[in-house]
N, C-alpha and C positions, 0 to 999 in steps of 0.2 A: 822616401829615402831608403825603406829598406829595413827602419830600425826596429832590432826585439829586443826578448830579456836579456840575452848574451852581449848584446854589443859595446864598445868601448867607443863613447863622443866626446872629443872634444869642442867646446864655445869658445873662439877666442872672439873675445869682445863683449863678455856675457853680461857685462852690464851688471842689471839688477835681476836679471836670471829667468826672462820672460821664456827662453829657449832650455834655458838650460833646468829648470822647476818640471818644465815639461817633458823634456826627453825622460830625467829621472823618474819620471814613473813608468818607463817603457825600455829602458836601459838599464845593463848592470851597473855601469860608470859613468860620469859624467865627470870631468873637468872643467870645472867654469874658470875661465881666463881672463884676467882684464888688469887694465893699465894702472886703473883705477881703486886703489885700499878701499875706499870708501861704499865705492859700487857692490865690491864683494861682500862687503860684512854686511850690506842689504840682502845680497842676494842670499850668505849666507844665514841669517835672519828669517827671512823668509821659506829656508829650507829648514829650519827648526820648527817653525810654526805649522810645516805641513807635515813633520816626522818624516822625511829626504835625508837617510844618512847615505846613501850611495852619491855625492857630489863630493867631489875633489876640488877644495879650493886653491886655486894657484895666480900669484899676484907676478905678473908679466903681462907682453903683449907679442903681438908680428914677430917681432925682431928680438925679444929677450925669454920669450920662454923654452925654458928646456923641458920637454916632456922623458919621462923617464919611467914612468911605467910601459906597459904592453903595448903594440902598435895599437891604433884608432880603426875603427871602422869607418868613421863618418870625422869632419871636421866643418863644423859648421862657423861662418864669420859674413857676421851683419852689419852694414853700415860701419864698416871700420877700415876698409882696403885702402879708403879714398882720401885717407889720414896719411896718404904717403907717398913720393913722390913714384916715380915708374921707375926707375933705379932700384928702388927699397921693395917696389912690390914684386917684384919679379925673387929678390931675397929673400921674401917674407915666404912667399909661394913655393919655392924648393924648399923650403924648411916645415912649410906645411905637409911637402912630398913627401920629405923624409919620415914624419909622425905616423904617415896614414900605411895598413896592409895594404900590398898588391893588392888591385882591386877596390880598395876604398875609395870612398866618396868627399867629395870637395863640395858643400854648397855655400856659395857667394851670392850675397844681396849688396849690392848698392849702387852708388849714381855713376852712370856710363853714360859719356854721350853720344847722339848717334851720328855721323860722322856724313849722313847720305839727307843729314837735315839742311833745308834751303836756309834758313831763316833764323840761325841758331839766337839768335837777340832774344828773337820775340817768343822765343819758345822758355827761353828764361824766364823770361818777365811772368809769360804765363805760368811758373812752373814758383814763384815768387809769392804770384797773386793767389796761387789756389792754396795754397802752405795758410797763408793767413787766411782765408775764407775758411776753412776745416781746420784749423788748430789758431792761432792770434798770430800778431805780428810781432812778439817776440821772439816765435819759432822760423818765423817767416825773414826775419832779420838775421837769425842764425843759419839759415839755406843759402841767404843772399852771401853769407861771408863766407860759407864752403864752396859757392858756387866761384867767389873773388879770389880769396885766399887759399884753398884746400886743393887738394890733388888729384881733384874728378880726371876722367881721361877720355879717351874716344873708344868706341868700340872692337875698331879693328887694332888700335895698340893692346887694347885688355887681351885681346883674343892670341892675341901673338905673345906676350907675355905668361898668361894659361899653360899656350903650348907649351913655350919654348923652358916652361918650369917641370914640364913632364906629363902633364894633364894634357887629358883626352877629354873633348868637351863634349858630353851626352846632349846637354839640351842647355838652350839660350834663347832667355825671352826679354824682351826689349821691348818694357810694358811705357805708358804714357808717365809725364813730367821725368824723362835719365832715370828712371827705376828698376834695376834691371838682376835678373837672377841666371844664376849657372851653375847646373850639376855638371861635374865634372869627375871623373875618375884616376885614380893611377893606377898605370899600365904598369 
């Protein structure tokens, strides 16, 4: 992604800080974001135990955080897009534009599906079965209810949504079980 000591990232979705623990040792800033009180005061936790003063803790998400310091170089958002319907993401998306310097970078991970798939059942089921083969099936039961309930999408909707938020898609990879990643820029 491009990142050094100068750069300002933001994590929306940072969880317990697996991303955002990491950039800070590579980054002047890091804003960890997330929905979630509890998540943070892990992640931030975890940034005391590894003496990480350079993270900005900010409890928001997509749709409710206000960044307010300096534009961002990078904005990075994992497994969190699909938490919302295609209405909201295409929201969430200009408002990620808005945060990022001309030029900055957009990177999106999560479940996309692909749209030129014959068989899309049975590619669930596979995608079901391997979650609990490599992890149990109570993660495997939490896939199955994003897969039912949650706000995965198709490819070429993400792709149009991307655009039409302002981003310029550098690269899109459309790895196996809907896992899918996007560097993206704004122009």
């Amino acid at each position: 992604m491009g990142l050094c000591l100068g750069s300002i990232v933001i994590d929306i979705g940072s969880g317990t800080g697996a991303f955002a623990l990491h950039a800070a040792r590579k980054c002047r800033t890091v804003y960890a974001v997330d929905i979630s009180a509890a998540m943070l005061e892990c992640c931030r936790q975890h940034a005391e135990r590894e003496g990480l003063s350079n993270i900005v803790f900010c409890h928001g998400g997509l749709l409710t955080y206000e960044h307010v310091g300096d534009l961002a170089d990078a904005i990075v958002c994992v497994a969190v897009l699909h938490h919302l319907p295609d209405l909201w993401k295409q929201v969430a998306l200009k408002r990620c534009y808005a945060m990022l310097k001309p030029g900055g970078k957009l990177f999106l991970f999560d479940i996309v599906f692909p749209s030129r798939e014959e068989n899309i059942g049975a590619k669930i089921d596979d995608f079901i079965q391997a979650i609990e083969i490599m992890a149990d099936a109570r993660l495997a039961q939490e896939a199955l209810i994003n897969v039912r309930d949650e706000f995965s999408t198709y490819d070429w909707i993400m792709e149009g949504i991307i655009k039409r938020s302002g981003f310029r898609i550098d690269a899109a990879e459309y790895g196996d079980r809907f896992l899918t990643t996007y560097v993206c820029a704004r122009e």
